[in-house]
C-alpha positions as CSV (number, residue, x, y, z in Angstrom):
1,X,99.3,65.4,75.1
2,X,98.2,61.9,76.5
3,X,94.9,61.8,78.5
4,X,94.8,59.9,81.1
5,X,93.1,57.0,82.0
6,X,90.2,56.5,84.7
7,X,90.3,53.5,86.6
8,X,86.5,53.7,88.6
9,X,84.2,55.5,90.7
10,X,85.4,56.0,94.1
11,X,82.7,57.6,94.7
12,X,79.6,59.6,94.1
13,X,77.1,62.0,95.6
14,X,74.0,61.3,93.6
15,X,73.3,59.8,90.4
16,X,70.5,58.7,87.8
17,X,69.4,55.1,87.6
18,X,70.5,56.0,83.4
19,X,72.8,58.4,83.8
20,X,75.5,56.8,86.0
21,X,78.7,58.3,87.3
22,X,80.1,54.7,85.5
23,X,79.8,56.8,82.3
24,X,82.2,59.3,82.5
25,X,85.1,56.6,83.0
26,X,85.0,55.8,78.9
27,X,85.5,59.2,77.3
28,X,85.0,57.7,73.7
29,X,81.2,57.1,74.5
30,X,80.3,60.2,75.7
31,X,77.6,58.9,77.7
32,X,76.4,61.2,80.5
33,X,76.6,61.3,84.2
34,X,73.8,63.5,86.0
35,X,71.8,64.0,89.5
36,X,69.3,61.8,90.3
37,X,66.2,64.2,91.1
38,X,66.3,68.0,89.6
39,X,66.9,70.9,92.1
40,X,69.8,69.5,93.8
41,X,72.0,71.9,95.9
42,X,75.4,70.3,94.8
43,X,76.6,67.4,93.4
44,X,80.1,65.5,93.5
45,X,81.5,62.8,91.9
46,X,85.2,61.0,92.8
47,X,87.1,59.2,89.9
48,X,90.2,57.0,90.7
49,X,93.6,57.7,88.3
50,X,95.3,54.3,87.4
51,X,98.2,55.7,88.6
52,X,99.4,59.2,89.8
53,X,99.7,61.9,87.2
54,X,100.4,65.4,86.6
55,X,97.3,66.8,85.2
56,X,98.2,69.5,82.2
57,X,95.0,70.6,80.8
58,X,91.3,69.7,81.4
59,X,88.4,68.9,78.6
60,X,84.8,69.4,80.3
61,X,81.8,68.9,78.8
62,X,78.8,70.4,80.9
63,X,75.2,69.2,81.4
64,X,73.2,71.4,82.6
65,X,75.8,72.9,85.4
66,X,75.8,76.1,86.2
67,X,79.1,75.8,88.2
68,X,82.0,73.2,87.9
69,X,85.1,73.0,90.3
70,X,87.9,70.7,89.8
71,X,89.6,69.4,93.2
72,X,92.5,66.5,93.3
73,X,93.8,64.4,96.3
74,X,95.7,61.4,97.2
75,X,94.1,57.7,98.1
76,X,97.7,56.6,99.8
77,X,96.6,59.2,102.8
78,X,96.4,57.6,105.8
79,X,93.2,59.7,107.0
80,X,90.6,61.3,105.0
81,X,92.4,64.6,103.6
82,X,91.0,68.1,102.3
83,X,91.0,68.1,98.4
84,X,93.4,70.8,96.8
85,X,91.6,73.1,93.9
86,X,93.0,72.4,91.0
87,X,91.0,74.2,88.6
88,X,88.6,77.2,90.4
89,X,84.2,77.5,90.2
90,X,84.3,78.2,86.5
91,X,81.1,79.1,84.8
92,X,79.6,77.3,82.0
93,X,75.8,79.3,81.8
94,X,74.4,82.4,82.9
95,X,71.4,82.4,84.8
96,X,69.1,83.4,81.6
97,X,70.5,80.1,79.8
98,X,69.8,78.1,83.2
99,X,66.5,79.7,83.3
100,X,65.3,79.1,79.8
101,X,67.1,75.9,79.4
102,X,69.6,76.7,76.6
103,X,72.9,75.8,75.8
104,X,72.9,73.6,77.9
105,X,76.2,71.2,76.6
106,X,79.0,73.8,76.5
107,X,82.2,72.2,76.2
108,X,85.5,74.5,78.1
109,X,88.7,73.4,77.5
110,X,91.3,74.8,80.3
111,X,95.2,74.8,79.7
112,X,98.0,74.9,81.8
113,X,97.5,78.9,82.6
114,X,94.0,78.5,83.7
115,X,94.8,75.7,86.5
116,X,96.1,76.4,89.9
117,X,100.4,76.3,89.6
118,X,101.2,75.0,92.8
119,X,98.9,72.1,92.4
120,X,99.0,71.2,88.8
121,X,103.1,70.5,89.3
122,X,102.6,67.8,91.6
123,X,101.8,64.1,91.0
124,X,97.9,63.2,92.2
125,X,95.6,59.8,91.5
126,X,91.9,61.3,92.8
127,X,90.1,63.7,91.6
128,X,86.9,65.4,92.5
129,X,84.0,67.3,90.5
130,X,81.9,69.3,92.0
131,X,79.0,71.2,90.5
132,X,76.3,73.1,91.0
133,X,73.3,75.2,89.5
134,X,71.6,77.7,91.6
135,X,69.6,79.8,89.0
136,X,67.5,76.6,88.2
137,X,65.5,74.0,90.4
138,X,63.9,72.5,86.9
139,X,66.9,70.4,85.5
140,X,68.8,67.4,86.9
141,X,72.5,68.4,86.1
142,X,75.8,66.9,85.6
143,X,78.5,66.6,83.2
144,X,78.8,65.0,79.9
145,X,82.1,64.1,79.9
146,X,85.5,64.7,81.4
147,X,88.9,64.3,80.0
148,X,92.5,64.9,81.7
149,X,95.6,65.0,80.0
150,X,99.0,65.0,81.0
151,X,102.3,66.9,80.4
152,X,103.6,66.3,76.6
153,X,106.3,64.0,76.6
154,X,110.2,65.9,75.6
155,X,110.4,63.3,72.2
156,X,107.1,64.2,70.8
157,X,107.5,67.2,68.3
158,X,106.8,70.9,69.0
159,X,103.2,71.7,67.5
160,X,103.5,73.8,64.5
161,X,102.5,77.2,64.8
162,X,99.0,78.6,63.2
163,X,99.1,81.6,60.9
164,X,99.0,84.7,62.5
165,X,95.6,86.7,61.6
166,X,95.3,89.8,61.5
167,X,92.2,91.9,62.5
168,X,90.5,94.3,60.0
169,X,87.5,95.7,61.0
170,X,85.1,93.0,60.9
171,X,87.4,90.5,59.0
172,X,90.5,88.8,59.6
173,X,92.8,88.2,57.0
174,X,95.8,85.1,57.3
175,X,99.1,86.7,56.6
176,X,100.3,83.7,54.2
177,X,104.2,83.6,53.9
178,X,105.8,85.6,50.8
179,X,108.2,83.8,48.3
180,X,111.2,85.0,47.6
181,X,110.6,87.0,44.9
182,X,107.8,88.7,46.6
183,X,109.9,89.6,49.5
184,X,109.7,93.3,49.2
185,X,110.5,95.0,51.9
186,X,111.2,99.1,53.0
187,X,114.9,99.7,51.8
188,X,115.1,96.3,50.8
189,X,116.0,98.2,47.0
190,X,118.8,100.4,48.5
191,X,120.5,98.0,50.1
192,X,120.7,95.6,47.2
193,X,122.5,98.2,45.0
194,X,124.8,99.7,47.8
195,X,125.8,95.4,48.2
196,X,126.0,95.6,44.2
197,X,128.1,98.5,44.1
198,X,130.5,97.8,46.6
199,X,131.0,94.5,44.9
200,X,131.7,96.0,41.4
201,X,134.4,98.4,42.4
202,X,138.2,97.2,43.3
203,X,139.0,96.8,46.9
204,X,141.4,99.6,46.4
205,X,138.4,102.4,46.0
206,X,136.4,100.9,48.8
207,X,136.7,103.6,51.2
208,X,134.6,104.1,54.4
209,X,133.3,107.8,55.1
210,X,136.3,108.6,58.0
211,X,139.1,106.7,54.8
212,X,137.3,109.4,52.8
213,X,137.6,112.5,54.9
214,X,141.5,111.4,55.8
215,X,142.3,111.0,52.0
216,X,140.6,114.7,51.1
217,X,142.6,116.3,53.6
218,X,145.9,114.8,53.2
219,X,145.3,115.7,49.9
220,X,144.6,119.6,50.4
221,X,147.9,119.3,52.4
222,X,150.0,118.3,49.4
223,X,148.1,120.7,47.3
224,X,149.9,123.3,49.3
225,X,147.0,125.0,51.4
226,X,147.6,125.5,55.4
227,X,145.8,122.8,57.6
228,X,143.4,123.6,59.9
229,X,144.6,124.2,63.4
230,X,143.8,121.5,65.5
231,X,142.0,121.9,68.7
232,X,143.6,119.3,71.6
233,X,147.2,119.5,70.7
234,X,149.1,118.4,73.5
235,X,153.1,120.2,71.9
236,X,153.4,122.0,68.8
237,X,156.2,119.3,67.7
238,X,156.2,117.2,64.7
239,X,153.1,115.1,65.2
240,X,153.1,111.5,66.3
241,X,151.5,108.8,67.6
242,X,149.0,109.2,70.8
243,X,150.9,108.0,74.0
244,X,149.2,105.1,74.7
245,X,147.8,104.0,78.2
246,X,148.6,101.9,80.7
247,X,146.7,100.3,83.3
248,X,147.6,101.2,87.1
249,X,147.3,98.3,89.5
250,X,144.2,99.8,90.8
251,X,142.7,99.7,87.3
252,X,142.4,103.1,86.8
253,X,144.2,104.1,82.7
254,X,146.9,106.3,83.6
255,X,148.7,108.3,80.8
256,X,152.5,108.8,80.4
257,X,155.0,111.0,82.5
258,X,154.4,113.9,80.1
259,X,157.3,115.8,81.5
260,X,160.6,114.7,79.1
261,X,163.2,112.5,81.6
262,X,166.9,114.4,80.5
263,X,169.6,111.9,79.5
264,X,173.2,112.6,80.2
265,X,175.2,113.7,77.2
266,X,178.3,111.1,76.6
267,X,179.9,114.4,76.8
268,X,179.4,114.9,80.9
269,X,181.1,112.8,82.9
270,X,180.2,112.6,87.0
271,X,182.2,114.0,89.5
272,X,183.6,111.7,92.5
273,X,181.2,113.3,95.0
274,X,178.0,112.6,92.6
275,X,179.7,109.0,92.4
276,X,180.2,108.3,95.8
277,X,176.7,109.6,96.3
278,X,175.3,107.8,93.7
279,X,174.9,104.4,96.1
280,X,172.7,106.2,98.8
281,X,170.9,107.9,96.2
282,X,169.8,104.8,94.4
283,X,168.9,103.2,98.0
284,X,166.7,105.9,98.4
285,X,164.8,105.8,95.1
286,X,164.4,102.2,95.9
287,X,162.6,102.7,99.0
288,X,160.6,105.3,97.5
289,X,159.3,102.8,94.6
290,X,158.7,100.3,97.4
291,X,156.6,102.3,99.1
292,X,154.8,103.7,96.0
293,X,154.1,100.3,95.1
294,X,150.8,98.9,95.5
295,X,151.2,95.9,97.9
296,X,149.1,93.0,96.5
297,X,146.2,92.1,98.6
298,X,145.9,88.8,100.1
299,X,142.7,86.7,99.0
300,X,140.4,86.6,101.5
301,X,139.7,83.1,102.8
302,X,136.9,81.5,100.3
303,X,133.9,80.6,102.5
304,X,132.1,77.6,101.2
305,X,128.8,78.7,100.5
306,X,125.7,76.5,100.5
307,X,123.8,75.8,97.1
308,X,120.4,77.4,97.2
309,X,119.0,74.0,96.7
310,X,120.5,72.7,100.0
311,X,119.8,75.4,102.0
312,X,116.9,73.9,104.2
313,X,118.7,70.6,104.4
314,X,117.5,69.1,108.2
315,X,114.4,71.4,108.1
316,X,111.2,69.0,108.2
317,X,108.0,71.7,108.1
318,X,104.5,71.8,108.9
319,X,101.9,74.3,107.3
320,X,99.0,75.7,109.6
321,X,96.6,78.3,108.8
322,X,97.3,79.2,105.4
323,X,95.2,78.6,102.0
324,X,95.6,77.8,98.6
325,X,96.7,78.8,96.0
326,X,99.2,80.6,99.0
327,X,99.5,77.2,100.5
328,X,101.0,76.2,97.6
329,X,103.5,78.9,96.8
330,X,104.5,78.9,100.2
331,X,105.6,75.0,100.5
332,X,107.1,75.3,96.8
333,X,109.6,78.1,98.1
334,X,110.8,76.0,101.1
335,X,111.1,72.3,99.6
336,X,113.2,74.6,96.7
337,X,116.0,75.2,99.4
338,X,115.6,71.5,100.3
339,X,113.3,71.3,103.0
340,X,110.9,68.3,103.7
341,X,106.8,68.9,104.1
342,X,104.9,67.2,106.2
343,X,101.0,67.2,106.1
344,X,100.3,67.0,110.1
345,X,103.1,67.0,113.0
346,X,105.2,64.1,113.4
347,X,108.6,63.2,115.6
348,X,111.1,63.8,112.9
349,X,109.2,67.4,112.4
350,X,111.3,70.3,113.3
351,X,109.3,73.2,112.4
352,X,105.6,74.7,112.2
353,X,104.6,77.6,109.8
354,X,101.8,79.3,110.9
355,X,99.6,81.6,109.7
356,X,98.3,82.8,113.6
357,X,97.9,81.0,116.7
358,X,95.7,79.3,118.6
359,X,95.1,76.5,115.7
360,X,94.7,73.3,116.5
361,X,98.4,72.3,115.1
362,X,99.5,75.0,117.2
363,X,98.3,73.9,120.3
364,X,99.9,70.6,119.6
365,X,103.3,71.8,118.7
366,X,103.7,74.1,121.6
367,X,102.6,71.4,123.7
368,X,105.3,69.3,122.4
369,X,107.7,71.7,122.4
370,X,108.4,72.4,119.2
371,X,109.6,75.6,117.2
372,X,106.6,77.2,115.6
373,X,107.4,80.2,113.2
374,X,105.8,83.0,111.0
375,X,105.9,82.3,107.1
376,X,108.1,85.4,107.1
377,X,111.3,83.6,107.8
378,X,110.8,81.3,104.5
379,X,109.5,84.3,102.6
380,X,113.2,86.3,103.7
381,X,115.3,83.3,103.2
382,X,113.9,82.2,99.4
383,X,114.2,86.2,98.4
384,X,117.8,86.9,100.1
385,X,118.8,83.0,98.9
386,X,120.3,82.9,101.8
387,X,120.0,80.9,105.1
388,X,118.3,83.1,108.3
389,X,118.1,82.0,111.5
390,X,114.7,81.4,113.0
391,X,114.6,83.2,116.5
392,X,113.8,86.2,114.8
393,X,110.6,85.1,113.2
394,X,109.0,82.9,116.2
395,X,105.3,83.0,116.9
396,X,105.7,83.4,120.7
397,X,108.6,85.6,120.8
398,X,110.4,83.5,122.7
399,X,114.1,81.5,122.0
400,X,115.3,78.4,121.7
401,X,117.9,77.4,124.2
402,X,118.9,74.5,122.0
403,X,122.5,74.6,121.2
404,X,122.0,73.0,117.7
405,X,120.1,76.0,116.4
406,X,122.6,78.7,117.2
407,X,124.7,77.2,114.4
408,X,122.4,79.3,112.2
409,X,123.7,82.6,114.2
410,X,125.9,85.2,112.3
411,X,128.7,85.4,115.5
412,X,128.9,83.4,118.7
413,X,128.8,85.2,121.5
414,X,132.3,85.1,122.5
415,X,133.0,86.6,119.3
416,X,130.5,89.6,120.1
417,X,132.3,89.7,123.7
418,X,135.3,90.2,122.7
419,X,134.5,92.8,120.4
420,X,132.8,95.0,122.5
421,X,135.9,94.6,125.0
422,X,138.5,95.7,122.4
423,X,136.4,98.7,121.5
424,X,135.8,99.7,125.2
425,X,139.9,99.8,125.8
426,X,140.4,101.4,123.0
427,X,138.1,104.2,124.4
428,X,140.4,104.2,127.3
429,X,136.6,103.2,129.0
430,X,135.4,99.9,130.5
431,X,131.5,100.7,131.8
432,X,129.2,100.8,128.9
433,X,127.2,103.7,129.2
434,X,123.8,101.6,128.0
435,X,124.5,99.1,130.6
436,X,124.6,101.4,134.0
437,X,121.3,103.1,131.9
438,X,119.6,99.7,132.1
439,X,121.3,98.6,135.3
440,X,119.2,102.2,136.7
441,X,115.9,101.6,135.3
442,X,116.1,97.8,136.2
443,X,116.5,99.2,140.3
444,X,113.6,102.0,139.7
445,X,111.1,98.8,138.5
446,X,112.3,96.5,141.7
447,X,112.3,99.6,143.9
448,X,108.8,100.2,142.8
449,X,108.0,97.0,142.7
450,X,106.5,96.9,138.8
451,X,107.7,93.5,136.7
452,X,108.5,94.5,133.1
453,X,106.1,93.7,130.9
454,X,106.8,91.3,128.3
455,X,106.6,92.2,124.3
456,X,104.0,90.0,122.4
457,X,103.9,90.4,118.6
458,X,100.8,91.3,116.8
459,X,99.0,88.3,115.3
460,X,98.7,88.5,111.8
461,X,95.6,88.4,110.1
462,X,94.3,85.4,108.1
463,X,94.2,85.9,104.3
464,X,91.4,83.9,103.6
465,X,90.2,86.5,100.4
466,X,93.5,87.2,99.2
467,X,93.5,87.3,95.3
468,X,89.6,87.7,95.4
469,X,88.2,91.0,94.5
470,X,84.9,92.4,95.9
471,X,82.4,95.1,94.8
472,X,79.9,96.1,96.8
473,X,76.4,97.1,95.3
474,X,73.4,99.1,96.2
475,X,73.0,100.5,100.0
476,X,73.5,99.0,103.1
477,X,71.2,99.3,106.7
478,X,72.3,101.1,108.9
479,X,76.9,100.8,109.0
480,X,76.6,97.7,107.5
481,X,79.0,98.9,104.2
482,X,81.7,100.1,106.3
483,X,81.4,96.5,108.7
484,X,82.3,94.9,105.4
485,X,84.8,96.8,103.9
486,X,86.8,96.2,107.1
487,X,86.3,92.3,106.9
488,X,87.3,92.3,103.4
489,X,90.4,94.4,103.7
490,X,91.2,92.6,106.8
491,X,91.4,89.2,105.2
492,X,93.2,90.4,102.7
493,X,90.7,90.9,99.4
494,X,90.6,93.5,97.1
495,X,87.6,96.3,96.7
496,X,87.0,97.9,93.6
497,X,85.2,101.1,93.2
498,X,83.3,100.4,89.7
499,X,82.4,97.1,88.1
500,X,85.6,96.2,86.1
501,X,86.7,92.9,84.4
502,X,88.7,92.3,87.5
503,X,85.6,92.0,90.0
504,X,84.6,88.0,90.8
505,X,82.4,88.6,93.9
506,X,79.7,91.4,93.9
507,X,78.1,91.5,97.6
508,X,74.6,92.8,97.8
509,X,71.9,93.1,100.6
510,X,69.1,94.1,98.2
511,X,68.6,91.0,95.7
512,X,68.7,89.9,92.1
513,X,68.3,93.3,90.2
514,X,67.7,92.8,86.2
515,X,71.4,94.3,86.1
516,X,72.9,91.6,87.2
517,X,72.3,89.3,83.8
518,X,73.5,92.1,81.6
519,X,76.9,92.1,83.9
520,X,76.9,88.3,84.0
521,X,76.9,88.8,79.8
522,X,79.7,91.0,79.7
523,X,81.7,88.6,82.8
524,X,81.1,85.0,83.1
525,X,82.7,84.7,86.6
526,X,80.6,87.4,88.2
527,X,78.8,85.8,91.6
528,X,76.4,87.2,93.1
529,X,76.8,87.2,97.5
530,X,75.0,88.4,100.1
531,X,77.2,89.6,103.1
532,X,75.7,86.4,105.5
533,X,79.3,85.3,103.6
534,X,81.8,87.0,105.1
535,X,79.9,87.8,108.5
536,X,80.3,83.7,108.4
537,X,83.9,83.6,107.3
538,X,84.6,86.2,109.9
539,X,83.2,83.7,112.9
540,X,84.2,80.7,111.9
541,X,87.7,82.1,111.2
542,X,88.0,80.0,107.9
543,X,86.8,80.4,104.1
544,X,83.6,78.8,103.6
545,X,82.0,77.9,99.6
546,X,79.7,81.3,98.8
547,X,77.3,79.0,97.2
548,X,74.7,78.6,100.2
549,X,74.9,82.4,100.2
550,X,74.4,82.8,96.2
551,X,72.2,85.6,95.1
552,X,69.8,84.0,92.5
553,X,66.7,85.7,90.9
């Protein structure tokens, strides 16, 4: 895989008057870049790409970190953008390590499966690190070195594969290849003489077991002994060949008329009344074969379908509310049916995605008039592959009175008018019985002088936490538990009931507690939160970094 090259420092945090951000630009030096005083909250650091690339993997050497998050953006933005994650807070020590001040140049190398999907398939030429250390205020930290690399190219050759190992006990033993001559395998002896034997004898005596059970019992026949009734005999005549089947028009197998058709002897001759009857008798077998006669069905009218990937052609979108790595996923299902993304609202936009109203893009696109939808209606259309129309799926409930956009509709509706009229004539009726129903409810309201109250859909809930799962420790004044378990669920994370290998955020109210280190042995991605977190995420109505509300000892 080639790396790829740094062009400079775009920018940087803090840095030591030694250890300069400059240093991380030549990999082959592996000089260091690291904080300029110890007990810093957070540091950053902002390297330029020479041009854009798709980042594959990521080499990172740590210094002293506790924390390091990968984030990449774009320098051709015309305002200052947020950076997409690219590779999540990964750990790289534990607070014991931090606290004593060991190991502290661990080097993590992260693949393609370890980096965010959405974001590692596009093309970027910034990127950000960010790190932290929280369980220390006694070293200045940073990273060694950094290294990027980008897709392998199709001409290079496929790596060769390792030797598989096998575990055994507390060994593991290399399975080297066997020659040929070695190549003993279960039955491998059995089927070399059954391949020698049949080779030996004369094609003549190679008889298969059903040749060899027809040869035995013609043979008892000749020898003179009664066969065996057979069960399934369809006549007691001299046997013959099975009738064979015929396929019906309708593809059903239909057998043969079983019933024998009588031929006239050359003996009989017809009589003048059977031959002048003869004529209208064959008419009328004619017209019963016609009408026995399948007729063919016509072929339906081929309606030119759209290809999946030009579904969305015309759509221009806008996303609003929604965060990675569902940001992503979302955007990749509608530019896959052909649509075009936008970043913010602009005049050739036609649509807004949001997540729920009243954000700011919201505001902006109702007040300009445009169509703002749930992410529903991309959702339905990338899983049914197949284009749905919008009205359904709008934020405000509310339609478009645009005629372009009823070209999306199933029927027009004249079509539905004229429908509905053919059915009520048919009825021998022409006053729908729903109609004079809502015709008499409509007169109740005015008499009463009531307005009908308009249907507003239920805003759906942010999923800031989605993917992230929770496990709440120790107890909780007063109904502080329950408070939280609401917040989580509600913004979509996941609670476990024991600590399993799955949990990544354990909120507590009650402090470090000497469990936490063995945990943090046993799970390197454990954090420790109090629930000041997601009391904050639940008021400013966006996710906010859990470092400021880090448990450390």
């Amino acid at each position: 895989m080639p790396e790829i090259q740094l062009k400079h420092v775009v920018s940087c945090s803090t840095e030591d008057t030694t250890h300069k951000a400059d240093n991380l630009l030549s990999s082959d030096t592996y000089r260091k870049w690291k904080a300029a005083r110890p007990g810093e909250k957070q540091t950053s650091v902002i390297l330029q790409f020479e041009k854009e690339e798709q980042v594959h993997s990521i080499d990172i050497g740590n210094e002293g970190s506790a924390f390091i998050e990968v984030l990449v953006g774009n320098s051709s933005a015309v305002r200052d953008q947020d950076y997409e994650v690219l590779l999540v807070t990964s750990s790289f020590m534990s607070p014991t390590e931090s606290r004593n001040g060991t190991n502290l140049n661990r080097v993590r190398f992260f693949g393609p499966n370890q980096l965010q999907k959405s974001t590692a398939q596009e093309k970027w030429d910034r990127v950000k690190i960010v790190c932290s250390q929280p369980y220390s205020k006694n070293i200045a930290y940073g990273v060694a070195f950094v290294k990027f690399h980008s897709p392998p190219d199709k001409n290079d050759p496929p790596p060769t594969a390792s030797p598989k190992l096998t575990k055994l006990g507390q060994f593991r033993v290399k399975e080297e290849p066997l020659s040929p001559a070695a190549s003993l395998q279960p039955g491998s002896l059995f089927f070399t003489l059954c391949t020698f034997l049949s080779l030996v004898s004369p094609p003549s005596e190679r008889l298969s077991y059903a040749a060899a059970a027809l040869q035995a019992g013609g043979s008892s026949h000749s020898s003179g002994q009664p066969p065996a009734k057979r069960k399934f005999e369809f006549s007691k005549a001299s046997p013959g060949p099975p009738p064979s089947k015929k396929i019906s028009p309708a593809g059903s197998p239909e057998g043969k008329a079983v019933t024998p058709k009588h031929k006239p002897s050359p003996a009989s001759t017809p009589s003048p009344s059977s031959a002048k009857a003869a004529p209208g008798q064959k008419s009328a077998d004619r017209k019963r074969e016609s009408q026995s006669k399948p007729k063919p069905k016509q072929p339906k009218p081929s309606v030119q379908q759209v290809p999946f990937k030009r579904m969305m052609e015309g759509v221009v979108f806008v996303l609003s509310g929604f965060q990675n790595p569902f940001r992503g996923e979302l955007r990749e299902k509608a530019l896959d049916m052909g649509a075009k993304y936008r970043p913010d609202w602009t005049p050739d936009s036609t649509h807004l995605i949001c997540a729920f109203a009243n954000t700011p893009k919201y505001s902006q696109v109702k007040s300009a008039g445009g169509i703002i939808v749930r992410r529903e209606w991309i959702m339905d259309c990338h899983k049914r592959k197949q284009m749905i129309s919008y009205k359904r799926y709008l934020m405000d409930g509310a339609e478009s009175s645009s005629e372009s956009e009823m070209e999306g509709d199933d029927q027009s509706e004249e079509e539905i008018n004229t429908k509905v009229n053919l059915f009520l004539k048919s009825n021998g009726s022409f006053s729908c019985p729903c109609n004079r129903v809502e015709n008499e409810s409509r007169q109740k309201k005015a008499a009463a002088g009531g307005k009908a109250e308009e249907d507003h859909p239920i805003p759906e809930l942010p999923d800031f936490l989605k993917g992230k799962h929770f496990f709440l420790y120790g107890k909780f004044p007063n109904n502080e538990r329950r408070l939280l378990l609401r917040y989580i669920v509600a913004f979509n994370g996941l609670i476990e009931d024991y600590m399993t290998e799955k949990v990544q955020f354990v909120v507590t109210s009650e402090g470090w507690h000497d469990s936490f280190e063995d945990a943090l042995m046993e799970n390197g991605n454990l954090n420790f939160v109090k629930p000041a977190w997601i009391y904050a995420i639940n008021e400013r109505q966006k996710i906010l970094p859990y470092q400021p509300y880090s448990v450390v000892p």
